[in-house]
C-alpha positions as CSV (number, residue, x, y, z in Angstrom):
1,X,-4.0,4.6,-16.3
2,X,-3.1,8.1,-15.0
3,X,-5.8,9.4,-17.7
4,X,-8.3,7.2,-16.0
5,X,-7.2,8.0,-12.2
6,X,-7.1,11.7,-13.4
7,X,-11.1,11.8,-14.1
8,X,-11.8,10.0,-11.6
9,X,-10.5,12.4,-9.2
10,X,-11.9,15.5,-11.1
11,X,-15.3,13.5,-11.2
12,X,-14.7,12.7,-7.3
13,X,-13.6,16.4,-6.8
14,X,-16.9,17.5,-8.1
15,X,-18.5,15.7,-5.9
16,X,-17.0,16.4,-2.8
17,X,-17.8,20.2,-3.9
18,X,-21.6,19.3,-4.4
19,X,-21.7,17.0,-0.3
20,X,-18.8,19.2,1.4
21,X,-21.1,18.9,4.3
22,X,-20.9,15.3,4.5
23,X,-17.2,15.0,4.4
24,X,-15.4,13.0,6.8
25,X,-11.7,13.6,7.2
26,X,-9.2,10.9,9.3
27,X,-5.8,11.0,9.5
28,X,-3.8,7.4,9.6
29,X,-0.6,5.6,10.8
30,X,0.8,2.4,11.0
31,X,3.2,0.2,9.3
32,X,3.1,-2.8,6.4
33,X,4.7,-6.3,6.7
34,X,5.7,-6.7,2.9
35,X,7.3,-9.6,0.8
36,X,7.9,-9.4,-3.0
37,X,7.1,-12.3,-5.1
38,X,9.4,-13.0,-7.7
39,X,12.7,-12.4,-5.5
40,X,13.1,-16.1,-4.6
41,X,12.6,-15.3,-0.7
42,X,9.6,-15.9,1.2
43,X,8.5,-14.2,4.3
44,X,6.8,-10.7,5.1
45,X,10.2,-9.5,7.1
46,X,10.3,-6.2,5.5
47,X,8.6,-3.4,7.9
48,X,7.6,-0.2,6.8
49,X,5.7,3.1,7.7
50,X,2.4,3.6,6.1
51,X,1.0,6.8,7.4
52,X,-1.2,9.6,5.7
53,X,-4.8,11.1,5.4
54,X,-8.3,10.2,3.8
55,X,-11.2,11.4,3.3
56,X,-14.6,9.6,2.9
57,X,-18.0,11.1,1.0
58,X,-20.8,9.0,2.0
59,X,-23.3,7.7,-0.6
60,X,-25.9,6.0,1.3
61,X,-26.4,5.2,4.8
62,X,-24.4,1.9,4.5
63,X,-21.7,2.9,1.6
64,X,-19.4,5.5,0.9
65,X,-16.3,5.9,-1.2
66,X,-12.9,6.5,-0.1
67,X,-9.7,8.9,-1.0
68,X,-6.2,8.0,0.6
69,X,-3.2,10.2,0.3
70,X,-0.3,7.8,1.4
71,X,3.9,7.4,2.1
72,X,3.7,3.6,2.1
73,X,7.6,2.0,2.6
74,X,7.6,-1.6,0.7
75,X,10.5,-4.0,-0.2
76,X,11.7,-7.3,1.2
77,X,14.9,-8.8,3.1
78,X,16.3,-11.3,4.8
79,X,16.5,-12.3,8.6
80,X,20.1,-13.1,9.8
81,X,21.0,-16.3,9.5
82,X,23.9,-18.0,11.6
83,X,25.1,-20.6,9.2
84,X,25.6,-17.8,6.4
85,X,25.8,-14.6,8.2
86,X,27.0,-13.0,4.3
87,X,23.9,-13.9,2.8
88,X,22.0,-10.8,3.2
89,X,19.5,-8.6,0.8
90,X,17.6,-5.5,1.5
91,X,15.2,-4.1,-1.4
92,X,13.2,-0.6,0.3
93,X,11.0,0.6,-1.6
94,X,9.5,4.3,-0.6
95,X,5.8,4.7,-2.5
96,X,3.4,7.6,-2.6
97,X,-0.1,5.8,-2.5
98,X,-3.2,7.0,-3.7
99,X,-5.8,4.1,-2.5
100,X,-9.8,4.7,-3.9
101,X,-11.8,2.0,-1.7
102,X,-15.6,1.6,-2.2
103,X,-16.5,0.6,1.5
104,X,-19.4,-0.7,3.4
105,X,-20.4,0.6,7.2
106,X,-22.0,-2.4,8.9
107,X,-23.8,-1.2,12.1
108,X,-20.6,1.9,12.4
109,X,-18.5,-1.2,13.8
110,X,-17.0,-2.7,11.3
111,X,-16.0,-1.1,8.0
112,X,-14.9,-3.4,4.9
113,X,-13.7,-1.9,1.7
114,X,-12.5,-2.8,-1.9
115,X,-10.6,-1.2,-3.9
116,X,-7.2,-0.3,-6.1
117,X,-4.0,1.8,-5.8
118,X,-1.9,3.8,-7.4
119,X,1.8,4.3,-6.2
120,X,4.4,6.2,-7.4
121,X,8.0,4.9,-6.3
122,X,9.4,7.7,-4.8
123,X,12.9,6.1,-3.6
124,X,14.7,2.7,-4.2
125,X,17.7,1.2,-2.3
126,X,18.7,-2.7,-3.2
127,X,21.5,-3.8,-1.1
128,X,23.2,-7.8,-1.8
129,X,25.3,-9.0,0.9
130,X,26.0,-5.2,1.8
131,X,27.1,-3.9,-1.4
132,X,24.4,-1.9,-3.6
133,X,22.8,-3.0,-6.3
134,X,22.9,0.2,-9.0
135,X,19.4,0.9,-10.9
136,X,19.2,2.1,-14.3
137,X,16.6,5.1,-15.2
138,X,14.5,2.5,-16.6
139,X,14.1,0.0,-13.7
140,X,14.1,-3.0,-13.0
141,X,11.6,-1.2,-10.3
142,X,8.8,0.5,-12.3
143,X,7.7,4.4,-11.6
144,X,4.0,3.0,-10.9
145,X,2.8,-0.1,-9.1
146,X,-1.2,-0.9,-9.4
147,X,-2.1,-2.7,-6.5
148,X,-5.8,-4.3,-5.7
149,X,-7.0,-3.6,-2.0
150,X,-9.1,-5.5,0.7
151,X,-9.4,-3.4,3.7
152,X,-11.5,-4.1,7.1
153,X,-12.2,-1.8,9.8
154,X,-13.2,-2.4,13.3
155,X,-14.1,0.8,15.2
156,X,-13.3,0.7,18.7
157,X,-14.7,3.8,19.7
158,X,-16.8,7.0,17.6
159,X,-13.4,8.3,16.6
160,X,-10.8,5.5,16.5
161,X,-10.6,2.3,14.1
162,X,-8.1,-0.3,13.7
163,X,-7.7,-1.3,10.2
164,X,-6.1,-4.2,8.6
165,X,-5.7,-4.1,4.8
166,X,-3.6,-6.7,2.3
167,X,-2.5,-5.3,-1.1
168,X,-1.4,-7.1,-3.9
169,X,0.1,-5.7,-6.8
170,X,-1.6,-6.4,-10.0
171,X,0.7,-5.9,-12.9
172,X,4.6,-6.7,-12.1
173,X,6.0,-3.5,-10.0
174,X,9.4,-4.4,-11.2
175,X,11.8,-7.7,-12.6
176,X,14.0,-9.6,-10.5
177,X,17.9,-9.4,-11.9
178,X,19.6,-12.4,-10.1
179,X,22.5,-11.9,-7.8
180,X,24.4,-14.6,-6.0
181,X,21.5,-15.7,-3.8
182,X,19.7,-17.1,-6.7
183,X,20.1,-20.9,-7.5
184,X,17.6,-20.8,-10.9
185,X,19.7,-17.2,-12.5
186,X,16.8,-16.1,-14.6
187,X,14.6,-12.8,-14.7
188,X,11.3,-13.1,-13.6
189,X,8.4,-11.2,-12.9
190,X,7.8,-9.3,-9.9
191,X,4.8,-8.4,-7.8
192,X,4.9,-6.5,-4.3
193,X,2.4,-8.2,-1.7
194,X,1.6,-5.9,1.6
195,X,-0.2,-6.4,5.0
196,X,-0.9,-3.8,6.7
197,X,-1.8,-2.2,10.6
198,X,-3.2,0.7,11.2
199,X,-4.7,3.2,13.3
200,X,-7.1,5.6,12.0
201,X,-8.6,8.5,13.8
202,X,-11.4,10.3,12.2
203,X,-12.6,13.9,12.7
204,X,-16.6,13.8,13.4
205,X,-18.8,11.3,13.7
206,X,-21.1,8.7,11.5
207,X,-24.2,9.5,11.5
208,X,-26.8,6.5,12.3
């Protein structure tokens, strides 16, 4: 996978070098609404930043192609609850994001893009009932999630879009070890799922 991502962005470096003049910078922030699946919780009540910067080389007058450069903050928790005010869990999960989005202008109002990601877990803190959950080197949360990405754009002015964009990740992002919150005690599978708000401002101006 990194060999992969790696020519891509030599191929994608290349081009930017032979289109510099059509580059279009934006700078972004925001925040996700995340759940994991797998953690025998439901509910996207873990709230992170997502801020960064992307540029976009056009490739025809409708498409272009997309470079992200992301600190994404993932995880998942509980809400208190009165009846068991001990039953609490906090996973945070701290990602560096490098999205690729191939993305369609429609009319320079609305913006819709597909994609992947690559994240690289940058910090991890896993907290039952208050008391910290120690990680081994080797996991249970795994150095790289790959995530798949629908993203939509609506620009409400020249410079300034609101983006809404769902991830999902598409091999596990880490294994669930089961704690006292966990009536079925088995390992399973885990997969980080991600809504996202955002603001985007982007320097220049589509051209028509």
């Amino acid at each position: 996978m990194q060999k992969v991502l790696g020519l891509f962005l030599l191929l994608l470096m290349a081009f930017i070098h032979a289109n510099g003049q059509n580059i279009r910078a934006a700078a972004i922030g925001g925040f996700n609404a995340t759940q994991v699946n797998g953690d025998d919780l439901a509910g996207f009540h873990k709230i992170g930043l997502n801020f960064g910067a992307m540029g976009i080389i056009p490739v025809s007058p409708k498409f272009s192609v997309s470079l992200e450069i992301l600190y994404a903050q993932k995880g998942s928790r509980t809400l208190p609850n009165r009846l068991d005010p001990n039953r609490t869990y906090l996973l945070r999960l701290n990602y560096a994001d490098v999205p690729i989005l191939v993305n369609y202008n429609d009319k320079n109002q609305l913006i819709f893009g597909l994609g992947v990601s690559v994240g690289t877990l940058v910090k991890s803190l896993e907290e039952t009932e208050g008391n910290p959950v120690i990680h081994t080197p080797e996991g249970p949360y795994k150095k790289r999630d790959l995530q798949y990405v629908i993203s939509g754009t609506f620009m409400a002015t020249p410079n300034i879009g609101i983006n809404l964009r769902y991830s999902y990740s598409i091999v596990p992002m880490g294994f669930n070890i089961p704690f006292p919150r966990s009536v079925k005690n088995r390992i399973e599978e885990q997969y980080s799922s991600v809504a996202t708000f955002r603001l985007v401002y982007y320097f220049g101006k589509y051209e028509k």
